[in-house]
Every structure is written in C-alpha cells, then in structure tokens.
N, C-alpha and C positions, 0 to 999 in steps of 0.2 A: 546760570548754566543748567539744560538739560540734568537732572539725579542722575540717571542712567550713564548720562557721559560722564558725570562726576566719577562714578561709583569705577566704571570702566578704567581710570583715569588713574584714581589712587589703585585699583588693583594694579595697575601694570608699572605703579611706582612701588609698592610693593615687591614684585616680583623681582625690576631693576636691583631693590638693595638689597633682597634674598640671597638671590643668584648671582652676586657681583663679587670680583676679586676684593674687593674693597670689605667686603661684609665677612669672610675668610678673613684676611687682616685683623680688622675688629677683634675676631675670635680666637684669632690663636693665641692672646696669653692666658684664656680662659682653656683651649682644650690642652697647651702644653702642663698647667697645671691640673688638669685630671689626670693627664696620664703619669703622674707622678706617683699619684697614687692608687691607680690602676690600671695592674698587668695583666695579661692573660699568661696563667701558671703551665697549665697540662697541654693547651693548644698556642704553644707559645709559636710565634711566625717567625720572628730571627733563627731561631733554631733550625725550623724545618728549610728555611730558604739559604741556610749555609752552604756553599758549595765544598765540594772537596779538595783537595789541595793538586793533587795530578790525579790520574788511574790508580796508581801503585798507590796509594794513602791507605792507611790500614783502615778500619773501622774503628780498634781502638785508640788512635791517631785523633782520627777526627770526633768520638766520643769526646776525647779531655778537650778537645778546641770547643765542640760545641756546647760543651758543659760548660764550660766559663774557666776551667783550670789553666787551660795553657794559651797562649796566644802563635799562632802560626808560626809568627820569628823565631819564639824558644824552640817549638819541633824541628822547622827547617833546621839548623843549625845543629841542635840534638843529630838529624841522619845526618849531617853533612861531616859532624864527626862520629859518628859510629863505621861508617863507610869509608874513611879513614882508615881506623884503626880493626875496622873488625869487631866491632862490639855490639852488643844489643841498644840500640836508642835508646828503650825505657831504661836500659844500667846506666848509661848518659844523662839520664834525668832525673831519677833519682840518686845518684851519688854526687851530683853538682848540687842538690838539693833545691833542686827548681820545681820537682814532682815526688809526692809522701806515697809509701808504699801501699797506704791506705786507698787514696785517690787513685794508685795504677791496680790496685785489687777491685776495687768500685768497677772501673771502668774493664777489666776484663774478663769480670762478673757478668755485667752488662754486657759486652759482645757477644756472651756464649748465650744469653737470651736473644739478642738479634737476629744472631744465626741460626739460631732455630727455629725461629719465623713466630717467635710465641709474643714480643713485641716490641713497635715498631722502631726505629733507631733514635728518632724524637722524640719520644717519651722516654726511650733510655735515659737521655742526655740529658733531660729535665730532672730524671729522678737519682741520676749522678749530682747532678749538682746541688740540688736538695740534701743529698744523703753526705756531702761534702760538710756543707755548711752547718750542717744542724747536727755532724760527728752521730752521722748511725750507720747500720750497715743497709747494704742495699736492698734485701726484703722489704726492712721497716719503713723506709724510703718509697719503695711502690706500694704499701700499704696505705699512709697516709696521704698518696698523693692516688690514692683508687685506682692504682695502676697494677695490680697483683695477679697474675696473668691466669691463678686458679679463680679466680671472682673478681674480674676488672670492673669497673664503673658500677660497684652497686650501692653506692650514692647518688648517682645520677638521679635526678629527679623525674626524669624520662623512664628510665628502666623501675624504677620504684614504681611510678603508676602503672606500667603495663603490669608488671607482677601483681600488684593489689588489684588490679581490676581485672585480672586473668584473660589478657588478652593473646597472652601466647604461652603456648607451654614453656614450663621452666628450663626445660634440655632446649629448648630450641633458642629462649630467648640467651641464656650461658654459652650457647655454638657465635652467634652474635656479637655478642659483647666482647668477644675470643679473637673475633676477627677483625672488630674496630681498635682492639688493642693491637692488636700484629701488622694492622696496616697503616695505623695513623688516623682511623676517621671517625666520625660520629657513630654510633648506637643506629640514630636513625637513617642514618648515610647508606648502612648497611642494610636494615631491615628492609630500606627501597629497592637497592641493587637486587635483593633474593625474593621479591614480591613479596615477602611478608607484610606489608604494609602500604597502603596507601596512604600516597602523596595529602592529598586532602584529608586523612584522618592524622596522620601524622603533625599536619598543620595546626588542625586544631587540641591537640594534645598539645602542642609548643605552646599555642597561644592560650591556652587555660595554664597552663605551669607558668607562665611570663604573666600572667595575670595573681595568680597564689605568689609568686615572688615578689608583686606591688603591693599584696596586702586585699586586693578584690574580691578574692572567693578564696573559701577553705581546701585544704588539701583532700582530705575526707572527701569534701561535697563531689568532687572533680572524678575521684573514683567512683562514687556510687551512681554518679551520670555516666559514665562510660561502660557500667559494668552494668547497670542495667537495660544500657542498649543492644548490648551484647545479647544479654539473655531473652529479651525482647527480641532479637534477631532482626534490628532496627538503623543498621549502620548506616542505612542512606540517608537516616536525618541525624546522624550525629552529631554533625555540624549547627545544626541551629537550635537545635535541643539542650547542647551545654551552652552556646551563645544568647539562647535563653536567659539563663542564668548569669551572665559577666555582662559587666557595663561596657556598651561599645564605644563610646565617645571619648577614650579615653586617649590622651597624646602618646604611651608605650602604642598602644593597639593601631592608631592613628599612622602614626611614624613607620610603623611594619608594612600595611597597607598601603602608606606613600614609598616605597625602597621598591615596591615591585609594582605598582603604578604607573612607576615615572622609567623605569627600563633599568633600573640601575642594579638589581639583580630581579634574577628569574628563581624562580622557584626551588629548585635544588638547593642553590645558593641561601637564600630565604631559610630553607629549614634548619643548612649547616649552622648557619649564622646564629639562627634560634635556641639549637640546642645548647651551641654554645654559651650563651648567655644563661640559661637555665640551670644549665652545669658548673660555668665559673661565677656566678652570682655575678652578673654583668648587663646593665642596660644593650639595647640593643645597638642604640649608638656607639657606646666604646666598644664590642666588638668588632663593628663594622669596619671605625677607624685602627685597630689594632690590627687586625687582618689584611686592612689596605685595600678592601676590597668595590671600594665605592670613592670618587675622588673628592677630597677636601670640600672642597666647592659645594658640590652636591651635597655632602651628607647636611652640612652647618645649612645650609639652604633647606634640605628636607625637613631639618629637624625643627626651623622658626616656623618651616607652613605649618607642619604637624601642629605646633604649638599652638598657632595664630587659631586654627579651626578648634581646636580641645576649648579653648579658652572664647571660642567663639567672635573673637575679632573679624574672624570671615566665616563666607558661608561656604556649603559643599562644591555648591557651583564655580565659587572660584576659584577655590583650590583645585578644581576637576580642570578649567579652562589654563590656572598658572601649569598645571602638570605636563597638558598638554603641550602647550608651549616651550616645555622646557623638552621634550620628547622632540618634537621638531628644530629645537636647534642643536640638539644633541647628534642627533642623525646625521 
C-alpha cells in the first residue's frame, strides 16, 4: 500500500479514537480520580452557578447555602416557620441548633462586604466556608485565601510579575485587583476590559507563568525579559523575545494552542482559563474541565493530540489537518 495512504489512514484512525464517545469512556475513571484530588478553591464553579432560591432570598440566605452550611430544605422550612410565628429565621436556626452563631456572624460579616461592592458574593461564600471549617474569623479567612479586599490577589503570580517587572503603576494595578475582587473575575480579565493591557501581551505573560509553574524557566528570568522590554520600549516583540527563551514543543504549551485552534475557546476564554491555572496551581486541562467550559469529548481528545505531537507520535501537519477536521464537524 501507497505510505502516504497508509499514513493518511492510521491518522484518521487516530483521530476516530481521539474524538470518540468511546475514548471519553476509557477516561473517565481516570479524570473522575483527578478530580478528587483537585478543586478549583477561590474560582470555585458550583458556587458561582448556584441559583437563588426565589427574589426575596436574602443574600445572607443564600451565603450559608452557597457556603456549604445550610442546605435549601433546612432554610425553606426555617422561613416557613418564622412566618408563622413571627420570628427572625436566623433565631429558627440557631436555636434548633441547625446554624452556630459563629457561621450566622461569618456570613453577615460577609453580606456587609457584598453590599458594599468591595467583594464579589462568590468569593464571600468560599471564604465563609473556609473560615467555617478551619474555626477563624472572617479576615483571616480572606487573608489566606488572597481575598482581603485592602490587597486582594497579591499572590497571584500574574500580579507579582507585573509589579516586579513594573508594568503598571502600583495605584493603578491595586484599583484592579479591587475590582476583580468585587466583581468575581480575573486580574487580567480586568486589565483587558480598561485597556491597560493587551490581549497578546497578556497571553504571553500566562504562558511564561504556566511555563515557571512546569519548572521550564525561572521566575526572575521572566521578569527581567519583560522588563527589559519595557525599558527598551520594545513591546511589539515581546512575544518572541520571552518565547525565545521557553521551550515550545512542550504538551502544557501544545494543549493551550490546540483549545483555541480547534474553536473550543477563543481568546478571552483562553486567558481566563490561564490565569486561573497560574493562580490555582492547576494544569490547564483540570481548569478547563472544572469550569465546564469545553465538552468532555473534546477536552480528553485535545489533550491525547497535544500529547501524541509533544511526544512526537505525529507530526504538526497532522495535528493541523485532525484540528481541522474536527472544526468542521463541530460546526
């Protein structure tokens, strides 16, 4: 037989067991034990996608539900007899001792931060329940979980390098950080929406952090490439001036480039995605699936082709032509 037809042949049997319910199957007892062991903490998805219970739900209502304290039944039933008799729900809940006086100061701690726009209701709820379980009070809570609304995320490893490589003033990048906390989103979510940053440089700051997070280049070296670009006044090749320095053939870098290749997020998406990995110390792939944000199928499929080319089982060409392929029956 023809090589070339061979070759055509095994790629497109390839791609069948990539891409196939069957090859999902195979993998789920493999991703349901990752996720066992990894959560996404501060950008937790169950949380933010909780619905509220009617209109009239209070916020501290649905704080203790979405913190994990109370389960809807116990509230419902809590107003169903307070409205009765006339009483305060929360005196219903904690004197049946279903809710500690601790957990309804926690959480109406937290609503008086909500409501004052300083941050966002899902982070509350994450650092209620944290501050629950670990018996502290709620400061110390958004403290360790870099949620502390006078210097949020300055752990992030995002916000560290812009500060060390002096990419934005310190008041500006702190207005920032203020606002990704009060709204729920990324550091660099933010810096896009207010132009302080571009999309493409933004990119390549991920992808060098997600690279110092595999261990491929130092953290140091990272900054003194971006900061000597800076003062070079050289931002139009910043891009290939650090990627200079990082090895590209790698399956994290590979895998990132196949997610927005193949249509299955665009760019926005991509960075969210990025940073959060950066932040929760999270391969790209468990965010993706923790987020939900890319279907099953696809991701377990992206992440063998990624593999297959890293490892060089194929070539760029074919991963280029399965892409496309997969692009047109996606459509």
């Amino acid at each position: 037989m023809n090589t070339q037809i061979q070759s055509s042949l095994n790629t497109q049997l390839f791609f069948n067991q990539i891409f196939s319910i069957d090859a999902v199957i195979e993998a789920a007892p493999f991703v349901e034990m990752v996720e066992e062991k990894r959560k996404l903490v501060v950008f937790n998805p169950e949380v933010a996608r909780l619905p509220r219970l009617s209109d009239h739900e209070s916020l501290i209502s649905w704080l203790l539900r979405a913190s994990g304290i109370l389960d809807k039944e116990v509230i419902k039933e809590a107003f169903e007899i307070a409205l009765i008799h006339g009483v305060d729900p929360f005196d219903v809940l904690t004197m049946t001792g279903m809710l500690s006086n601790l957990d309804l100061k926690l959480a109406r701690q937290a609503s008086q931060l909500v409501s004052s726009n300083l941050i966002y209701r899902g982070f509350a709820a994450t650092a209620i329940a944290y501050a629950s379980q670990n018996y502290m009070d709620l400061q110390a809570a958004l403290g360790e979980l870099d949620l502390n609304p006078q210097a949020p995320f300055k752990k992030n490893p995002l916000v560290i390098l812009l500060e060390q490589a002096k990419v934005l003033p310190t008041r500006v990048l702190l207005k920032a950080r203020q606002e990704a906390l009060a709204t729920g989103v990324t550091v660099g979510w933010v810096l896009i929406s207010r132009n302080l940053c571009n999309q493409n440089f933004l990119k390549t700051m991920l992808e060098s952090l997600i690279a110092v997070q595999n261990g491929r280049i130092d953290f140091a070296h990272v900054v003194s490439l971006i900061e000597r670009s800076i003062k070079q006044d050289d931002m139009k090749n910043i891009d290939s001036i650090v990627n200079s320095h990082i090895e590209m053939n790698t399956q994290e870098r590979i895998f990132g480039n196949f997610l927005l290749g193949s249509g299955n997020l665009n760019l926005d998406d991509w960075l969210f995605c990025a940073e959060i990995c950066v932040s929760e110390h999270m391969s790209m792939f468990e965010v993706c699936r923790e987020l939900n944000v890319v279907k099953p199928a696809s991701l377990e499929g992206i992440d063998q082709l990624s593999c297959a080319l890293a490892s060089k089982q194929l070539q760029a060409r074919q991963c280029t032509a399965m892409l496309e392929q997969y692009r047109k029956q996606a459509a």
